[in-house]
Every structure is written in C-alpha cells, then in structure tokens.
Steps between C-alpha positions, in 0.01 A plus 500: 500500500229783542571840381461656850805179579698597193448876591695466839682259354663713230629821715755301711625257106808745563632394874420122416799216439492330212365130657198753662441624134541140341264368745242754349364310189150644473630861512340589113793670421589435130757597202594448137858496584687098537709720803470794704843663668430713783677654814436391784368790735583290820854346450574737190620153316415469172222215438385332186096381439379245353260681281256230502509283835526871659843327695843642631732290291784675545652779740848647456683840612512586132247562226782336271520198713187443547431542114725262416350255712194542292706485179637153612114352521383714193384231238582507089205630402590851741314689739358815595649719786344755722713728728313702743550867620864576650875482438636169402892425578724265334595405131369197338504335198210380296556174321210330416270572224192710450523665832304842543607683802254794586479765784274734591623810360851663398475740804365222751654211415909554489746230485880609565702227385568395140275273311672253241324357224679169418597431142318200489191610560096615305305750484540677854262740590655788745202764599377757741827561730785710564835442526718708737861459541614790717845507609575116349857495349511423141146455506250339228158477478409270287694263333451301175769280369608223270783371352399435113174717380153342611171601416307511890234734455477640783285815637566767763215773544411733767800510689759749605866475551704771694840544656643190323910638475539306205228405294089514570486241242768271344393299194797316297433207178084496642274592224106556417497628872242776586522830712147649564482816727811456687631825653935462562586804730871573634648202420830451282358390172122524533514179247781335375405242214800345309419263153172479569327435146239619563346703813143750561476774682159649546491848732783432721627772684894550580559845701896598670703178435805559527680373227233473203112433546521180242751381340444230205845324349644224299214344302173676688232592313296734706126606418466841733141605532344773710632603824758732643898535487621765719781644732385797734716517814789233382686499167587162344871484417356315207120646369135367513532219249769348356540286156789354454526267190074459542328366202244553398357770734109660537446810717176668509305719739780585754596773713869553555604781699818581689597796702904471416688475190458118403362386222137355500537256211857390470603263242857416591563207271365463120095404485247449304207502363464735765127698538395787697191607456299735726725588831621797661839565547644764766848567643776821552797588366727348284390110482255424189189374592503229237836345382368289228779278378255207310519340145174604447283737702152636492447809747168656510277734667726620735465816744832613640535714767723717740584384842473781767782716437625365171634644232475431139704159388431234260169275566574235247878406392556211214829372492658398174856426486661197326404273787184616596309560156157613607186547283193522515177784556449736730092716415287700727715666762399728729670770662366600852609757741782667546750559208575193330593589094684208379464139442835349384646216310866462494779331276507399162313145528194653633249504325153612594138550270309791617126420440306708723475809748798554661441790788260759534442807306798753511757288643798345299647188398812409423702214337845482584732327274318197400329338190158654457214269278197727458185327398440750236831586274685404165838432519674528108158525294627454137368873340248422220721434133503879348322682752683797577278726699297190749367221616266365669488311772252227711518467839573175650229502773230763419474808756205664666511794315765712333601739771888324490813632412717317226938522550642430167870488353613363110842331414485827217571873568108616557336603819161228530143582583176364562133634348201402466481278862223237532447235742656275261766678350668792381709656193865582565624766247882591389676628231748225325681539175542181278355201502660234713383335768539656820332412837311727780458416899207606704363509856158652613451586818154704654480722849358273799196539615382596860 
C-alpha cells in the first residue's frame, strides 16, 4: 500500500468493522504487545487484537469478558497486554502466568471493575492504569489471594486506585511482591497486605482512605521507601499505616501527614526490629504520631511537626507494660513548628537509649515513667579502695569536647561532683569517712545543639 493509500486509509480505521480491518494486511501498523484491548468507537463493544496478525479475535460488551477470552488462549510461557485509551468495564481474573497488562496512562486508561490475581499464578506485571470504582458496593481494586503462602513475584507500577469502598489493594499469604509508584486515593484501606513475608514499597502514595492508608498484619514484613502517607480532607478511623504483629519492618524517606488526630505510625500489635529512619511525622491533638510498640526499634532523623491548628501533644509514645515490652533507640529528633516539648515513653518495660539530638535548641524533652539507658553513664562504680576525697572516672564512648554536665549520687552521706572534664573522662570528688567499699552512679548529659 502507498503512503498517499495508507494516508486515506488511516482517518476512517475508526468507523471500519472488524472483517474491513482484518481484510487490511499490508496496513504497516505494528506493536510489541502479544494483544491489544481497545473500545470500539463504532459499536462501543469492547474488542481484543491480535498484536501480531493485526486481527479482531475477540469482541465482547465487557473489557472483562473480552480479557478473559484472551486469558483462555494465553500460552505457558505468558504474554504481554496492551489496553488502549478509555474506560474498561467488567472484572476479570488473570490466571495464566507471566502476563503483563499495560495501559496508557493512570489518568487515560481506567478500568472499573476488580482485577484478581489468581493464586496460582508468576510474576504478573500490572502497569500504567487506573482503577476507579465509584459508587461499587463493597468494592476492591485489586485483589491478590492464596490459600497457603506462595512466593509469585509479582509487580504493579504506575497505576492509581481511587474510590475502592473497601480496599485499593488487598494482598493476603503473597510474598516478594512489588509496589512501585502506585498512588491509593479515597479508598477504604489504600493497601491491605496480610502475612505477606516479605513485600516493597518504593514511593507509593496513599492520600484520604478512609479507614487507614496501609495496613500490614499477621506475618508481613514491609520495606516502606519514599513516598507520601497523608489524610487532608478525610480522617481514617484507623491512621496512615498500620503494623500489626509486622516483622521485621524498614521505613525510610517518608512523608506522613494528617490533618485530624490519628496517628501516622501506629503500631497496634508488638513488632520488631522495627526502623525509622528519616520521615516526617505531622498530626493534631491528642493521638501520638508514632506509637512504637516493637521488640526492638531504631528511630532516626526524624522532624515532627504541628498540624494546622494543633496544639502541643506527644510525637513519639513507647509502650512498655508487661505485655508489650518495648526497647530499642530513638537519636536525632527534630522538633518543627508549633509547640511540641515532649517526646514520651511510658510504663515500666520501656526502655529506650538516647544516642543523639533529640529537638532543637530551647525546647524540652521529657521521659515519662520509663527505663532510661544513656550511652554515657555508670551505674554502681565501686569507689577506688581508701580514697576518700575522689575518683576518677573514663568515659565509655569519648565526647567531643568537655562542655557536658555530670549528675552524680553515692550509696554514702556526701554530695558528688565532677572536675577536671575531658573528652574522655572526668574526676568525681566526695567526702567519705572509712574505708569500705562503697559505690557511686553517674550520667552526663550536654545542651543540644542548633
């Protein structure tokens, strides 16, 4: 066919049935994809191409039919999907594997049934769509499921997944899945992932869910990285993430931010190792922004901040009580606007190490009831044999410089203090009578800087 041919050819492909476009074999149209789905702009059926004989196969009044009529002829070894411009209706089901079903952007290619993932089925490749449930009853948007915990690895990326009145995504006994750049926006549980051994994250976004923006129970163990947790115009009856029994647990480089007085970070269940290194946590009144209830916890460069209108509260809250003994370390805390004073940790199993900067110059922290282990202390230091006016002391972990403060108190009748302060240690003088051996405890502590 000429180009001129093909030219004239090409503006009318849209008003044409499919035995007129079949018939056209030498049209030089051409794709990497095993199957194109498109609408059809003339009988607004839903038609599936043969991605290399250029053929109608298949025609349905649903994109789920008509993609299950490809799944039926799908062979072992998989095949790759295409789904044009336009809004898809119908649920289906993949079950075959190695399928990759792509569209042509979240905003222009929308599919408003639910999509099943069966549990029998590899390394399934869901990109470049939307999903949009509006109005469906008890709705899901994706749904991955198996009976007894399988290892499928399968992908999503690129998509988005709104107005789903139950869950965005549900995941339950599917690990080593991956979630790349998927945005879950006013559905009931943004994601939903239930003993999943292991699951990746990597800057996801979950804004207004109604109920939590991920939740991760039973066995998960989530890896969060990058992306955005937030509520602005509807608060979750639950938070923005949820752990609940999760272990172990790696979040890093996230924004959480709610408008209400939910938690950001809840940890409803015992964890651990949890870490949380480099977020930002925001909410109002009275809900923490962390609960941190983990057997084991590493919390780190953190920047915590007043919602509009908030008032001061706790930002982080350990839990220690005879069920839930927590422990771990909590360094370089930042305290942003408004007038947050206090990080808290609660209950006599708590038990937290303080190694770095814990808020900003001028503003206090506090430690509630709880079991404090400073880097940088002496707990019953035997007093030197006959020395009856000081001793001196080395430091455990050398300090910058000796601008610290040393807190000191003797099982004897003698006030304690320290002299002669070095970066590696320090003499702590008192006034005993006798000679028996008696026993001194110490803590340093120094001003933050900033």
């Amino acid at each position: 066919m000429s180009y001129e041919n093909w030219e004239s050819t090409k503006e009318c492909l849209d008003e044409i049935y499919a035995y007129e476009w079949n018939n056209i074999m030498d049209h030089g149209l051409w794709t990497d994809k095993d199957w194109i789905i498109r609408v059809n702009p003339v009988s607004g059926e839903y038609d599936a191409i043969n991605g290399h004989t250029k053929k109608i196969i298949f025609t349905e009044s649903t994109a789920g039919a008509v993609i299950q009529d490809v799944m039926a002829v799908i062979p072992v070894y998989g095949a790759s999907i295409g789904v044009s411009s336009g809004t898809f209706l119908g649920d289906f089901i993949i079950d075959k594997n190695y399928v990759r079903i792509s569209g042509q952007g979240r905003g222009a290619t929308v599919f408003t049934g639910k999509i099943t993932i069966s549990a029998s089925v590899r390394e399934v490749c869901l990109e470049n769509f939307g999903v949009k449930r509006t109005g469906a009853p008890s709705a899901t948007g994706i749904y991955i499921y198996s009976a007894t915990n399988i290892v499928p690895l399968h992908l999503l990326r690129n998509l988005k997944i709104e107005d789903c009145s139950s869950y965005g995504v549900y995941i339950e006994n599917v690990s080593d899945c991956h979630f790349d750049n998927v945005i879950c926006i006013h559905n009931g549980y943004g994601l939903y992932a239930l003993n999943v051994w292991k699951i990746d994250t990597t800057k996801c976004y979950y804004y207004s869910n109604t109920v939590a923006g991920a939740y991760f129970g039973g066995t998960a163990s989530p890896c969060i990285e990058g992306g955005v947790m937030a509520s602005g115009d509807t608060e979750p009856d639950l938070g923005e993430l949820i752990l609940d029994g999760c272990f172990p647990v790696k979040i890093s480089g996230v924004w959480f931010e709610n408008q209400f007085a939910k938690p950001n970070i809840d940890m409803i269940s015992v964890c651990g190792p949890v870490s949380i290194h480099g977020v930002h946590v925001s909410n109002k009144d009275t809900a923490p922004m962390i609960n941190v209830r983990a057997n084991g916890f590493d919390i780190k460069g953190v920047f915590v901040d007043l919602a509009a209108g908030g008032s001061d509260h706790v930002p982080i809250y350990v839990v220690g009580t005879v069920d839930v003994q927590s422990f771990g370390e909590i360094g370089e805390v930042i305290l942003g606007g408004g007038i947050l004073t206090s990080v808290y940790a609660r209950g006599s199993y708590a038990k937290v190490q303080i190694s770095g900067n814990l808020q900003e110059a001028n503003k206090a922290f506090t430690l509630l009831n709880m079991d404090v282990v400073v880097s940088n202390c002496g707990i019953d230091n035997a007093v030197d044999a006959g020395a009856t006016t000081y001793t001196d002391m080395i430091l455990p972990m050398p300090e910058p410089d000796a601008n610290y403060a040393i807190v000191a108190t003797a099982d004897f009748d003698s006030p304690v203090w320290a002299t002669l302060k070095t970066e590696t240690g320090f003499r702590l003088n008192y006034h005993m009578t006798g000679t028996w051996q008696s026993k001194i405890s110490w803590m340093l502590f120094r001003q933050a800087s900033g």
